[in-house]
N, C-alpha and C positions, 0 to 999 in steps of 0.2 A: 188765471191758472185753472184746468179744467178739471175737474173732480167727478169720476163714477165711484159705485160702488161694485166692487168686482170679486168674484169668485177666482182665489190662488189655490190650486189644487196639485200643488207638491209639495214632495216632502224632505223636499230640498232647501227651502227657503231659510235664510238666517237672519233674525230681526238685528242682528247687530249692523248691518247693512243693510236693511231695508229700501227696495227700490222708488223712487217717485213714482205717486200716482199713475202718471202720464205714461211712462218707461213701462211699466207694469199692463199696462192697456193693451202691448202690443205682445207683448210675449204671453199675455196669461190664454190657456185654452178656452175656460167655458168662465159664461160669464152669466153669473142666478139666473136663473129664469122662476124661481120661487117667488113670486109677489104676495105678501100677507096683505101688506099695507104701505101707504109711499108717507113721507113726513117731510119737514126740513128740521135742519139740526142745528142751531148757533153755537160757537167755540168759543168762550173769550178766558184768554188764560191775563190773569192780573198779576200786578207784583207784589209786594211787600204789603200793600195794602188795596181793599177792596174797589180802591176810588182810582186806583193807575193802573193799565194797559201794559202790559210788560210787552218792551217795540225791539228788544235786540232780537237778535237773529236765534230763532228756536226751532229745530225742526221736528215735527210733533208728528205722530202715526197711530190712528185709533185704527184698529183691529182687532177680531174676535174667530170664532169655531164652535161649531155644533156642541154643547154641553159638557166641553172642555173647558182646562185652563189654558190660556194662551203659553205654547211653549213645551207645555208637556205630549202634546201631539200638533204635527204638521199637517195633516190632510182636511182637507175640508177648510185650509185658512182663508179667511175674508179681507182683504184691505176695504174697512171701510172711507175713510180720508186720509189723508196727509197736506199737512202747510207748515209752512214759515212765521214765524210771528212777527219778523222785520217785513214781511210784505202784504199779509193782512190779519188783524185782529180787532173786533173778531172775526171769527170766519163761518162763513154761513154756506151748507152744503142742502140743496134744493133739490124735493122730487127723488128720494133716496127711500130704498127698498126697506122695511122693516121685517127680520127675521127674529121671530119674537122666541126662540129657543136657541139664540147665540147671545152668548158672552162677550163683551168688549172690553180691551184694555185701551188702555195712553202708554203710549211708549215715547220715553225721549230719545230719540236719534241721531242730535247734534253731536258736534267734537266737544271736548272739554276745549274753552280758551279760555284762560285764566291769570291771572297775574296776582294769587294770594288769593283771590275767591270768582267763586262761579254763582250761576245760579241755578236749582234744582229744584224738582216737582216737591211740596211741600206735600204728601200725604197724609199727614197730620189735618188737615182743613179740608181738605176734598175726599173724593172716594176714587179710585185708581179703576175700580170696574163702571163702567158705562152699562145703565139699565133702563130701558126706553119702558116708555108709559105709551097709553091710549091716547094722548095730544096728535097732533097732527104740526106743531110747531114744541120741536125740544129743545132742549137750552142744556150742555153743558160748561159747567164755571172748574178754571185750574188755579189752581194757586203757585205762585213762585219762592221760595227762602233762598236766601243768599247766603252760600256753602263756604265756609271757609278752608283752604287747603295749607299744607307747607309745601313751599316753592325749592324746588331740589337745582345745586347748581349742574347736575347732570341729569338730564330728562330721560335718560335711557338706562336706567338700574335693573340691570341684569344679573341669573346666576353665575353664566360662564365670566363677567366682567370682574365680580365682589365677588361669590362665593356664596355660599348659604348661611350662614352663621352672618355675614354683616346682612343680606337680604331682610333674615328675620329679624336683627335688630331692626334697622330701618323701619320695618310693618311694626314692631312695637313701637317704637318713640311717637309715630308716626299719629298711631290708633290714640295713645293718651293725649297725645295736641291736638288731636281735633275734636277728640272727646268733649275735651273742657274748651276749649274755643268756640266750639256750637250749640254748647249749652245754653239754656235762658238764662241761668243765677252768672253765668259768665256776662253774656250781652246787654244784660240792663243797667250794668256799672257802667261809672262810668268812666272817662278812656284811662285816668290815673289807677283805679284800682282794675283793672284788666291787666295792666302793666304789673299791675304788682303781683299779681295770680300766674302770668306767665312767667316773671323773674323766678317765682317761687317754684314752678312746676321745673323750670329748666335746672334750678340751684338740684333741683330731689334727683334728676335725670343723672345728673352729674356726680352727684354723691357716691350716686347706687351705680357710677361706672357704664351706664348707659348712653352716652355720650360722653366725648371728648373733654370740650369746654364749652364756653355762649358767652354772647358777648351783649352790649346793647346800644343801638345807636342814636342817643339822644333826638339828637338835631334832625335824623332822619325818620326816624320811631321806628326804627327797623331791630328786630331782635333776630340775632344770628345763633349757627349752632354747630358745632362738627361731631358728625357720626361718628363712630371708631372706627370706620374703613376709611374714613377721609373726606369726606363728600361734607359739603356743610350744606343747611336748610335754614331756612328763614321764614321770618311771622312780618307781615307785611305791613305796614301802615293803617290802611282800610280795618284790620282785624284789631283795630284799637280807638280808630277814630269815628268809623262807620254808625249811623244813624239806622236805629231797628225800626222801622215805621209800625211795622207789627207790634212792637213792646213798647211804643211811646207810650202808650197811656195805660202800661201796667206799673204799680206799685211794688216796691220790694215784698211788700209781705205776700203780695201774688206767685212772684216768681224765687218761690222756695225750692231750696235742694234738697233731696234727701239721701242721707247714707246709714249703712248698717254696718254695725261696729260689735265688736267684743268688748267687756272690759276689764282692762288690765291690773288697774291700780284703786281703793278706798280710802280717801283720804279725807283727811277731817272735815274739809270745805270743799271738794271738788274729786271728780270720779274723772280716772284717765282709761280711753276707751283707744282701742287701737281701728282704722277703719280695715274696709275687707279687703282683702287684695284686689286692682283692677280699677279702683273708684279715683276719681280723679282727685278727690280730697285728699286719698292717702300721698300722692305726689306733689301736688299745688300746696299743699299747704303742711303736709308732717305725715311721718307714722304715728304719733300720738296726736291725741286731742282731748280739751279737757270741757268737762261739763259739770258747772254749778251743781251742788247738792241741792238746790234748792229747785233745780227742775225738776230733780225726784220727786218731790215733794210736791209739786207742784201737779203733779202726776200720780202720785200713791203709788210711786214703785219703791222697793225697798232693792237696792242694788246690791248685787252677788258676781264673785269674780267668776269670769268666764260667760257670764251672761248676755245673751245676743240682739241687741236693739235695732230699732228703728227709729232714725232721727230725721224731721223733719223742720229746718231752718230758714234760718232770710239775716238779709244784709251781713252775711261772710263772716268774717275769724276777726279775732284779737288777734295783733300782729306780737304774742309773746308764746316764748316755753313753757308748756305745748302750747298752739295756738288754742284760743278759746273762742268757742261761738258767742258771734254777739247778742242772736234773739235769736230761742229754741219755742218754736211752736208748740211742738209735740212729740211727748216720748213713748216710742210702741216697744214690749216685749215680744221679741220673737221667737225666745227660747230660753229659757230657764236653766238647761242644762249647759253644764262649761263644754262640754263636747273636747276633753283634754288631746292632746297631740302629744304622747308620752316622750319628752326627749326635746321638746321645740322650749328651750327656756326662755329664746330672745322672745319669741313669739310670733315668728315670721313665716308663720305656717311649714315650714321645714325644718329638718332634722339635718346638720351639718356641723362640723367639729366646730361653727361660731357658739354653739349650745356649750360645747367641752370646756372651751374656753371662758366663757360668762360664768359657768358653774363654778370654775374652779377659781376665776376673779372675785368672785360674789363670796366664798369661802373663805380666801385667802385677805381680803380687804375690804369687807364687808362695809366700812366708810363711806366705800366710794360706789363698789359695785353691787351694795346688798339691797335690802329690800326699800333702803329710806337713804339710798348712797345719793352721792351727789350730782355723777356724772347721768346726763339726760339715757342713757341707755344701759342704765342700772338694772337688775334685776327686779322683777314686777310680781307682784303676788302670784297674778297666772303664772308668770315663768317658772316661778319656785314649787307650783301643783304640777305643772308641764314635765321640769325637771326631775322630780324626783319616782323614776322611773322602780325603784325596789320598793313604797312602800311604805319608808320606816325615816322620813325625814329625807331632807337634802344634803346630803355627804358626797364626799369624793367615790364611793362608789358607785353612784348615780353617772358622773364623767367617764367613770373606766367603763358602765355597761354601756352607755351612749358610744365611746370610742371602739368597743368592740363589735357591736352591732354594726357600726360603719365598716370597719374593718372587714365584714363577712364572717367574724369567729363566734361560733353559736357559744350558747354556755355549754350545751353536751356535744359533745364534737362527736359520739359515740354515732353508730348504725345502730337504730333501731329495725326491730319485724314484729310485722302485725299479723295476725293469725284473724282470718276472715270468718266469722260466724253465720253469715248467711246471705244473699249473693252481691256480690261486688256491681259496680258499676252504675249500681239504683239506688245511689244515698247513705246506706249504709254506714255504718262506723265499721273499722277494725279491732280490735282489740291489742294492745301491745303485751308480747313475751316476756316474761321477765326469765332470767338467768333461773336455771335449775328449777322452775316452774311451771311444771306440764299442766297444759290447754287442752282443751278440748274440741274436736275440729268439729264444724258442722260438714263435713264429707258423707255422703250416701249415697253408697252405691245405687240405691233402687228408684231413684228420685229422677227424673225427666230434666231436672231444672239445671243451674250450673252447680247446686249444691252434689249433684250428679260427676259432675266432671272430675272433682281433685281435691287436694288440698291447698284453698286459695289461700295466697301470703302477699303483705306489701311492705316493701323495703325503703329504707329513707336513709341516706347514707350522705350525709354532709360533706365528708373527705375523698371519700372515694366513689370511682363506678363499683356498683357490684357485680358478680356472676355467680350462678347457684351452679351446683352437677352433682348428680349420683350416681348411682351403680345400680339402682334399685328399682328403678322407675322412669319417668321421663314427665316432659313440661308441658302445659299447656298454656297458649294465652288466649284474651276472650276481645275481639272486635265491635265496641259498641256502635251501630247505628243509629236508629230509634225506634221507639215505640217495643221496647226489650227485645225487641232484634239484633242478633250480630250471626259472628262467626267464630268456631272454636278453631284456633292455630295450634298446629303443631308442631313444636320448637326444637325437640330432640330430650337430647337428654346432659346436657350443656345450657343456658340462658344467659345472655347480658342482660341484665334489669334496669342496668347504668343507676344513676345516684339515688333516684325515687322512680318506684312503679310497680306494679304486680304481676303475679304469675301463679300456677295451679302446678302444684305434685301430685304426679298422676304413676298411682300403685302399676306394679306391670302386671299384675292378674287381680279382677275382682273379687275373685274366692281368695280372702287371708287367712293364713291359719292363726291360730288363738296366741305362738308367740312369734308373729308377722312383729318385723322392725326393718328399718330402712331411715340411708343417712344421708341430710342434702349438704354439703359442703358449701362454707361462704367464704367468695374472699373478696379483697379490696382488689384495685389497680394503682397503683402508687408509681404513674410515669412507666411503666413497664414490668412493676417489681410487685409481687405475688405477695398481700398481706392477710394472714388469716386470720377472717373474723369471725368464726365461728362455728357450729354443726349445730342442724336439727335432727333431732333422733324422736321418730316416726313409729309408734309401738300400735299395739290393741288396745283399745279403751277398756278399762272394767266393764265387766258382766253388768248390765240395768241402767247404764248411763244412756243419755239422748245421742251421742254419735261414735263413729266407727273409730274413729282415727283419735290420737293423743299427740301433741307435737311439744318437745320441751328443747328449749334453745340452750346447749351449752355453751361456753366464752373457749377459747382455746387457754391450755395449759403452757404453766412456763410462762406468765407473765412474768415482766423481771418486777424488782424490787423498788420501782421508784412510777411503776404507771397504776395513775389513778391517786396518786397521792400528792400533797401541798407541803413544801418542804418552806421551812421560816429560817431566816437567817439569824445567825445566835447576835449580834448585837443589832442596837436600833437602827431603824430605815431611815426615809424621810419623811418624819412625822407619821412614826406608826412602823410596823411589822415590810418586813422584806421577806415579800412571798414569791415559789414560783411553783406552778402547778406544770406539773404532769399528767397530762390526757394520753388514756389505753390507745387512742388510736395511730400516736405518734408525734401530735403536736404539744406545746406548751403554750404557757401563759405567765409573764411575773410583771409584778410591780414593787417598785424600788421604798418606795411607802403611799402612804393613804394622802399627800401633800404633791407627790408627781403624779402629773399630769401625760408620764407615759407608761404606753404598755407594750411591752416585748413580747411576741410573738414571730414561733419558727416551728423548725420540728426537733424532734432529737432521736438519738440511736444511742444502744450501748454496744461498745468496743472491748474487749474481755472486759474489765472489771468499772470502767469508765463511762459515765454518760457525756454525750459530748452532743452540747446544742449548737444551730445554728438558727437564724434570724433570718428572719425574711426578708427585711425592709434593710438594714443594714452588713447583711451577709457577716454580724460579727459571731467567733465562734467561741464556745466557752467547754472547758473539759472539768469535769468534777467525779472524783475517785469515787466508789461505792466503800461505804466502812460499815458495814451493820444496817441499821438504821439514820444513818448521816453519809452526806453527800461534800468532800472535802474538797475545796478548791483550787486548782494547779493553775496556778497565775504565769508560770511559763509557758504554758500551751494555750493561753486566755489570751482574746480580747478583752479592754473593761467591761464591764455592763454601762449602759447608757447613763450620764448622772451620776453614776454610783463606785467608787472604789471598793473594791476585796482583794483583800490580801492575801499573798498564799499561805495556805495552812486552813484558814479559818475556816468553817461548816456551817451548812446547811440539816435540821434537823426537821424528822417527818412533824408534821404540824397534826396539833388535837382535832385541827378540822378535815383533815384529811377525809377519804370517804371510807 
């Protein structure tokens, strides 16, 4: 086979197809005429070990570019060789041009053929970049490792065929089995516990719903799998029985694994650590795992929950709840600090009503799911710091904040406004309004800057979009670019702000007189329907104060009598007080007691003398007469409350906590 060394100078070329040598000869234009230096170069790529000739079929392509990376520019591309390793290895390329300010790579070029494993450039043992010395005879050596894959009964796994959601499953199951399949602590076992690392990996896949089912086929040592779109995968024979010529003559204590964990649980003889998410231990072998006090010790670490290690092991797990490592080399701290996840009680790095439910298990039968319960996925010291999201201990209000949080129901459903002190958009804080509390604006006229412009405000409105407008003045907004660059817009005298954002009230003449006032109106958007949430009224500052403007946010009058307040039901809940709050902005909030585990949420309206709720999630509707200070039940016009019977007659009375 005939080998130059040739100048490809387009920038068209795609190494994914890479043409033969030879084919290349004939189409390429200009061929170096740069001689520094001529060499000969030897190839020999080996296999598994340094003493064998790897003879299947490979087809190999070194090439390089002027003080590039191969790939990141086309022009100036060099094919230096190309061969087969089924038809010679090594391979010796004679009287070859040295460009000693070009970069060379090894590119594999072959198909994948594969039947459970391939073989691939081991980079790990060689160097991927080719770098020529002053020799006149060069030698480069490749190395080969033997890839393990999952064999798909369908080779053609497509979006438009599956979808996206089974694609990405597939890329995950896919990633954790070959993860642990090509690891060293996986390949120096031997074929029995391989088998049991895999059994163990596909049992977690399965648990966690990630797969189907798996099966195992003794006689054939074939372990099978089914995706959730249907498609099964397999772990082939070879990936169990296969000889690592590279790892024969390593030592378990050699080929250590190591994982980083938190830890969960302090117990009198052994510490339960949970590992990180992603590591192949957390699947192979458990989300817990436990470590001898004595490696502490052994170590002078003093363990603390939530505390983030480094474990460094050999020869695998005790096959019991949790598994336990058999021989821990060494224990690194990586972090002292629990780095809490407020609200994650299982401990699974996420916040989901699985948290609502453990909190209120752990509460309710604490036997089984509390801190020393029995069932393996009990409540864990971290979980109970995780949990208790208020503060003041782990209670059922911990579950109703976590439930509401998921839900989208802030604790202040209220619109707040922030009154801008100096300029927006470079960091700044705002300040928040309080009701009948006049501010003081940093507006000035005389000033070049935006403190020039207006009176900047930023709105944050949980329920509703807002819109500002007055009669007095008009809007401005500010377009940041960079480098305190923008542009001032002018908006009218009308603004949508929508739920969060800012905007500047801009006086309609900069000469005010001494009793200058002016009023921005606020309202919600409630699906089409005009709710008003408030007015800023816009006066002169006092005489010797730092700025021109005063802004005091009034709330609109004619609240009724039941917003803003926490009405308690006259007899007992379930386990504990039967509360239901009313928020000024139209929504609610109750719970049946301090022992359920739900919480109702809707809006309400009052009807002449009636409040009358409705439920979001259940569209169930409830009517309760206004009497005074008490709120009387009409069980005729009622749905039940969820869980909970009320009778009619009975009352709701305003609660000491009310605001």
């Amino acid at each position: 086979m005939k080998k130059k060394i040739l100048a490809f100078l387009t920038a068209a070329m795609c190494f994914a197809g890479v043409m033969p040598v030879n084919a290349i000869a004939e189409t390429a234009d200009v061929i170096s005429q740069e001689t520094e230096k001529k060499a000969s170069l030897t190839v020999t790529v080996y296999n598994e070990d340094e003493g064998g000739l790897y003879t299947d079929e490979l087809d190999i392509t070194i090439c390089g570019s002027s003080n590039v990376n191969i790939g990141s520019q086309m022009d100036g591309t060099v094919m230096l060789c190309g061969f087969d390793t089924s038809e010679s290895n090594p391979f010796v390329l004679e009287d070859f041009e040295i460009h000693q300010d070009y970069r060379y790579n090894v590119i594999d070029i072959s198909s994948n053929n594969f039947d459970g494993y391939d073989y691939v450039m081991d980079y790990d043992r060689f160097d991927k970049e080719l770098v020529f010395t002053d020799a006149t005879d060069q030698k480069y050596d490749i190395y080969m490792k033997k890839q393990y894959y999952i064999v798909h009964s369908d080779t053609s796994i497509t979006k438009d065929k599956y979808g996206e959601e089974a694609i990405k499953n597939i890329n995950e199951v896919d990633w954790l089995l070959r993860d642990l399949i090509n690891s060293d602590t996986f390949k120096v076992r031997d074929m029995a516990k391989r088998q049991y690392l895999a059994k163990s990996m596909l049992m977690s896949l399965c648990e966690f719903k990630m797969i189907a089912d798996w099966s195992f086929d003794e006689a054939e040592n074939v372990m099978s799998f089914t995706y959730n779109c249907g498609i099964t995968g397999q772990l082939r024979p070879a990936i169990f029985e296969d000889e690592h010529k590279q790892l024969e003559n390593v030592k378990l204590e050699d080929a250590a694994g190591v994982v980083r964990a938190a830890i969960l649980e302090i117990r009198d003889h052994e510490v339960i650590i949970k590992p990180v998410r992603g590591s192949w231990e957390s699947w192979a072998v458990g989300s817990k795992l436990a470590l001898s006090t004595g490696d502490f010790n052994n170590s002078n670490i003093t363990p603390t929950l939530g505390m983030k290690l480094e474990i460094t092991y050999n020869k695998g797990f005790l096959e019991n709840s949790p598994a336990e490592f058999e021989n821990v080399l060494k224990i690194k701290v990586l972090s002292e600090d629990a780095g809490l996840i407020k609200g994650d009680a299982n401990c699974d790095e996420d916040v989901d009503m699985s948290d609502v439910v453990l909190i209120m298990q752990a509460l309710a039968n604490p036997n089984k799911y509390g801190e020393s319960g029995t069932t393996l996925n009990h409540l864990t010291g971290l979980g109970k710091l995780n949990g208790d999201v208020n503060g003041d201990g782990l209670t059922v209000g911990d579950a109703q904040a976590i439930q509401k949080k998921l839900l989208g129901i802030s604790d202040s459903e209220e619109m707040t406004v922030k009154l801008n002190t100096v300029i927006p958009q470079s960091g700044t804080e705002y300040v928040e309004l309080k009701p009948n509390e006049p501010m003081i604006s940093s507006y000035d006229v005389s000033l070049s800057s935006l403190n020039g412009v207006g009176v900047w405000l930023e709105f944050d409105s949980p329920s509703y979009p807002v819109t500002v407008s007055t009669e007095n003045g008009k809007f401005k907004t500010f377009t940041y670019k960079s480098g305190g660059i923008g542009f001032i817009n002018d908006v009218g005298s009308s603004y949508n702000v929508g739920q969060n954002g800012s905007v500047s009230f801009v006086p309609e003449t900069v000469s005010l007189p001494e009793d200058y006032k002016a009023e921005v109106k606020i309202t919600g958007d409630d699906n089409g329907k005009n709710i008003d949430l408030g007015t800023l009224i816009i006066k002169m500052s006092e005489k010797n104060t730092d700025g021109l403007l005063t802004v005091t946010l009034k709330k609109p009058e004619g609240v009724s009598a039941v917003a803003g307040k926490k009405f308690v039901f006259e007899k007992e809940g379930f386990g504990g007080d039967f509360l239901i709050t009313f928020n000024k902005d139209g929504s609610f909030l109750y719970s049946t007691g301090d022992l359920s585990s739900y919480i109702g949420s809707g809006t309400w309206e009052i009807k002449d003398d009636t409040v009358v709720m409705t439920e979001n999630t259940s569209d169930k509707v409830q009517h309760l007469k206004i009497q005074g200070n008490d709120l009387i039940y009409i069980a005729d016009k009622s749905d039940s409350f969820y869980g909970f019977k009320v009778n009619d007659g009975e009352k709701f009375t305003v609660s000491e906590k009310s605001e």
